[in-house]
N, C-alpha and C positions, 0 to 999 in steps of 0.2 A: 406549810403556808402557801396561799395561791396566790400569784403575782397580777396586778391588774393587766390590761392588757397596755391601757393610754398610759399606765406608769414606766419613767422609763428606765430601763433595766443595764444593768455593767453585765456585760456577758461575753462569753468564750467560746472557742474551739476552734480549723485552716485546712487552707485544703488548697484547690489552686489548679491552676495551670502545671500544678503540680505534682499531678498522678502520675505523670511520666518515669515514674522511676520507682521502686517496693521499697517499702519502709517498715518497719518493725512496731509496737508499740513501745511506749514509753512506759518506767515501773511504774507510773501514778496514772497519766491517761496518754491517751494517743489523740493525736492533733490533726493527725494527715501531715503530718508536715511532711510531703514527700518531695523528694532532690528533683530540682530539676537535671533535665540532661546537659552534659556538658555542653558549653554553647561553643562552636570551635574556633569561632576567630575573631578578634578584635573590635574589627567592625559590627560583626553582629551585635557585641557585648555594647558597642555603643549607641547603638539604637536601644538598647535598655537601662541607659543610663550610666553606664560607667563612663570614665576619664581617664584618659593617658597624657596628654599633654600637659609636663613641667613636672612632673611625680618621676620618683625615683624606686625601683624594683628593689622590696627588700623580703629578704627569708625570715627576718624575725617578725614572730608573731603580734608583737606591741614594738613603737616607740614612742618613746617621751618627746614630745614636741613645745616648744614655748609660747607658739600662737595658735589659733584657729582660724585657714583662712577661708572661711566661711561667715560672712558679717550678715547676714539675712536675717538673724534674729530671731531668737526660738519662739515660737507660737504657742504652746503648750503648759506656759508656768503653773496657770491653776491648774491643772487635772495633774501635773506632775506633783505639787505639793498635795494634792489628796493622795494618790497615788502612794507617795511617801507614807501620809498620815496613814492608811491602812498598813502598810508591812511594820509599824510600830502597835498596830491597835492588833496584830495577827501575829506576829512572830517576832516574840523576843528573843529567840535565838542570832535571828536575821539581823536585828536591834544592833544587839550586842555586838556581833561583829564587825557592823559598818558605824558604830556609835559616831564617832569621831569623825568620819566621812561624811556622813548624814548632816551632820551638826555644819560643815562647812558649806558644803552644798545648800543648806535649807539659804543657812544667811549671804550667799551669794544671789538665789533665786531671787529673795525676799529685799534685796539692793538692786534689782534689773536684772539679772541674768544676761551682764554684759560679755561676752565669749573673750573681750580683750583685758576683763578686768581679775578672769582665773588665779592668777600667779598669786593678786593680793590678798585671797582667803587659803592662800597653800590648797589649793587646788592641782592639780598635775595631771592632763591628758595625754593618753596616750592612744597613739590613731591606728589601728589596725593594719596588720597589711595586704587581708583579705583575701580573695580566692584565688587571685594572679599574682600577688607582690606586689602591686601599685593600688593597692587599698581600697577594691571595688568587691565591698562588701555583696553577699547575694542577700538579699530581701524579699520575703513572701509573708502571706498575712493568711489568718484563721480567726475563725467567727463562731459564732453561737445561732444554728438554724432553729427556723418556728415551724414547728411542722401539725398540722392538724389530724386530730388524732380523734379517737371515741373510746371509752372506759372496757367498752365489751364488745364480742365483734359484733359486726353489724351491716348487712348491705354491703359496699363497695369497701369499707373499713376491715378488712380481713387480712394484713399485714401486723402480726405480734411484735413489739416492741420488748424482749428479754431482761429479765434480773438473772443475774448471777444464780447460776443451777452447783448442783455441788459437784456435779458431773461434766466439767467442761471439756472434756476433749471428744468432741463432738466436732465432724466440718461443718462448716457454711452448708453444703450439701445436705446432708445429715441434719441439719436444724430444718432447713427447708423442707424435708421432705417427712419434719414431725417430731423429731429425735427427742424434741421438750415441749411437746404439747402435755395437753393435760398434766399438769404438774404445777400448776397455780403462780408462774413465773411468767406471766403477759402482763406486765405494766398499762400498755395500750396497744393499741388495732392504731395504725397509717394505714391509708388508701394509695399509698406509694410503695412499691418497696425500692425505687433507684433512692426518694426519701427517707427511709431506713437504713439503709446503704450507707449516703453521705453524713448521716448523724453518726453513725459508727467510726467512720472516717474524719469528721470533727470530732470525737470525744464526748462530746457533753451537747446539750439543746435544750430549746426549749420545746415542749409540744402544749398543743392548745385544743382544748377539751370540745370546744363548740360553742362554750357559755361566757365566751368573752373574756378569761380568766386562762394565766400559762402558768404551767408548771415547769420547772426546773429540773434536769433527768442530767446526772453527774455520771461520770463514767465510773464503774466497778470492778472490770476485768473485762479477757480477753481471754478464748477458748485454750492460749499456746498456741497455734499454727502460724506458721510464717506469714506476712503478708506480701503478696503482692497486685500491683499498683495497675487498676482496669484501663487505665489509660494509654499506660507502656504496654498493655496488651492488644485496645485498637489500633494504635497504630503499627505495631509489628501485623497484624493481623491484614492491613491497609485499608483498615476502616475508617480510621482518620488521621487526617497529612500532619505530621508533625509540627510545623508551625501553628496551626490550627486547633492545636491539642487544649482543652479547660475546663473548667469542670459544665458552662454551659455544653460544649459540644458534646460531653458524655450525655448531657438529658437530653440533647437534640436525637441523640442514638436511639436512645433507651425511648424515647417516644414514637421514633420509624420504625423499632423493631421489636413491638412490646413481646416477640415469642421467644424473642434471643437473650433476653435480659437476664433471666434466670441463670440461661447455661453460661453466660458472660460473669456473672457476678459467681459464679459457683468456682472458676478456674482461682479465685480469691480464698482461699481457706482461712483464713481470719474472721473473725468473727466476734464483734464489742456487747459488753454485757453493761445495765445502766443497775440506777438506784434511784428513787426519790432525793430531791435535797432539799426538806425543807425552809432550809434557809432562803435561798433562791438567792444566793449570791456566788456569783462564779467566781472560783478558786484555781490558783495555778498549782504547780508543783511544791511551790512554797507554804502552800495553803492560806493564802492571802490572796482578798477579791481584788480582782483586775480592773483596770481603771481602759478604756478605750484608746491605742495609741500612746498611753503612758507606761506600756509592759511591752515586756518580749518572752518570747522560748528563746532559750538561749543553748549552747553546749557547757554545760557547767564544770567539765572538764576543763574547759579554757576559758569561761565566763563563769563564774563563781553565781548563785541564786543572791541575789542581793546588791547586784554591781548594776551602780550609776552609770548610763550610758549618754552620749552626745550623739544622738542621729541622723545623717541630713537623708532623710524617706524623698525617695522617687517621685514624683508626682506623674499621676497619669491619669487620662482622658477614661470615660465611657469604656471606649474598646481595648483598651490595655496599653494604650499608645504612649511613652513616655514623651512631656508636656515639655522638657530642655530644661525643665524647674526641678531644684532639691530644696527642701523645707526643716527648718533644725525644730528637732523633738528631743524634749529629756523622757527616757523613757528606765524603770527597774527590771531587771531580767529576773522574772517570776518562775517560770513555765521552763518545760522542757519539753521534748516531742523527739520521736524514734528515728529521724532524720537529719534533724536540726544539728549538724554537725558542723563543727570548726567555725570558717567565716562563714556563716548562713545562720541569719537570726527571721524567727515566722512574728510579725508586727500583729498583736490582738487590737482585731478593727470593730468587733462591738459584736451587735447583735441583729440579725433580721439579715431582709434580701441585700437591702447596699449593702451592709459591710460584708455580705457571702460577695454579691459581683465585684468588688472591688479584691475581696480575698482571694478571690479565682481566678483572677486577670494578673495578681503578681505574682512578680520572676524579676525585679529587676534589680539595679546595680546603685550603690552609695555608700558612705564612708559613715565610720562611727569610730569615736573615741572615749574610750575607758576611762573617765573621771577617777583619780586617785584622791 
């Protein structure tokens, strides 16, 4: 099924400010979710939003807390109760295990989603203790890119977009230079390949044929090669200053240097492999469609697929600048990603160019607690 264009679309996949560091894929798709570097001191950390002042350094991973002091007031009830309604209408598994959770949750939402009224639906938060011990979650977001594409090559169209070959252990290199030509695996021709690129590094996209209509391209596999991360390689390289690092300044590069792009993107042995989905509805890990802002990639090692979370997301400006503002989201941790480890959860911000700028400008700091 083709997606209209003006229809508006729940879509996925992250990337960021966050290439600084190699990430892995994930067993179902790769997100980009890549680590940022460690930030090394305090004050930096506060300029991206975290908080020291009146918090207490603790090595457990959760505590039970009996308020939230955070009264701003969550913004997000409707898309969380749809949000909800899909992981019922997708995964009864998921159902099953949060039944009783869910159930309290919904009639909480569905009474205000008053933060100070928890305790009286047996409700029980518990608020992380995040990347430092004083509860300063990291936070980054992935998106769902539109890339324009054409059925056959064509003209300036002569970047192949891959399905799954049965032969993947082939490098980045090795693909590039034909390893699966002729072999009836071109999905579509991009007139980008740094576009190519970052679709592989979100997971999934959409691409747009010419005729006003997109299609939905789900991630299938990945060749096995390690990945790593173009961005921790400009800047090791001193091609671009660290703080400065995102995913615009990688296409700032890749447009100064269209001859170096290749040999740049080639030192990346990773390599994503897509599929049609006709459904056109984007799926996390859990295989339930993602609601924008109402999902996370989570580490399901410490965040189970189906956990209720209380967010307060960063708010920031245009250029990545955090705003002094945190905003409370209920959001289900759907998704996983090859990075997304411990307290680092990657925020699904939609679909198209804002939610990629937006996706690629975070790295920042806020608190989240685990609804029981």
């Amino acid at each position: 099924m083709m997606i209209k264009k003006n229809f508006t679309v729940k879509a996925i996949t992250l990337l960021s400010a966050l290439v600084l560091a190699a990430c892995s894929s994930s067993p179902v798709k790769k997100t980009a979710n890549n680590c940022v570097s460690a930030v090394a001191t305090q004050a930096e950390m506060m300029q991206l939003g975290a908080k020291y002042q009146g918090r207490s350094y603790s090595t457990n991973p959760f505590t039970t807390v009996s308020t939230i002091d955070n009264h701003s007031g969550i913004i997000n009830q409707g898309d969380f109760l749809t949000q909800l309604s899909n992981v019922r209408a997708y995964s009864g598994k998921i159902t099953a295990n949060f039944a009783e959770n869910y159930g309290k949750i919904q009639q909480w939402v569905i009474a205000g989603a008053d933060v100070n009224e928890l305790a009286n639906y047996g409700i029980r938060p518990q608020v992380m203790s995040g990347m430092d011990g004083f509860q300063n979650v990291l936070m980054t977001g992935y998106y769902s890119p539109v890339i324009k594409v054409r059925a056959s090559k064509q003209g300036e169209f002569d970047q192949p977009i891959y399905a799954m070959p049965r032969n993947k252990r082939f490098t980045r290199a090795q693909i590039y230079a034909g390893a699966l030509a002729g072999q009836g695996l071109e999905l579509a021709y991009s007139n980008s390949m740094i576009d190519n690129f970052l679709l592989g590094v979100q997971g999934s996209g959409y691409v747009d044929y010419g005729n006003g209509q997109l299609q939905y391209l789900a991630y299938a596999g990945q060749n096995g090669f390690p990945y790593a991360a173009v961005g921790r390689l400009l800047v090791e390289d001193g091609e671009i200053p660290k703080e400065k690092m995102s995913v615009q300044a990688i296409r700032d590069w890749a447009a100064r240097n269209p001859s170096r792009l290749q040999g740049l993107l080639e030192r990346n042995p990773s390599y994503v492999f897509f599929k049609r989905d006709p459904s056109g509805k984007v799926k996390g890990a859990a295989g339930v469609p993602l609601v924008p802002m109402a999902s996370v990639a989570s580490d399901r090692n410490l965040v189970p697929l189906g956990s209720v979370l209380l967010v307060e997301v960063p708010q920031i400006d245009d250029n990545g600048n955090w705003t002094g503002e945190h905003k409370l989201h209920l959001m289900v941790a759907l998704d996983v990603g090859g990075a997304v480890n411990q307290h680092h959860f990657d925020l699904y911000r939609g679909v198209g160019d804002q939610a990629g700028h937006i996706s690629g400008l975070s790295k920042h700091y806020g608190r989240v607690w685990v609804l029981r």
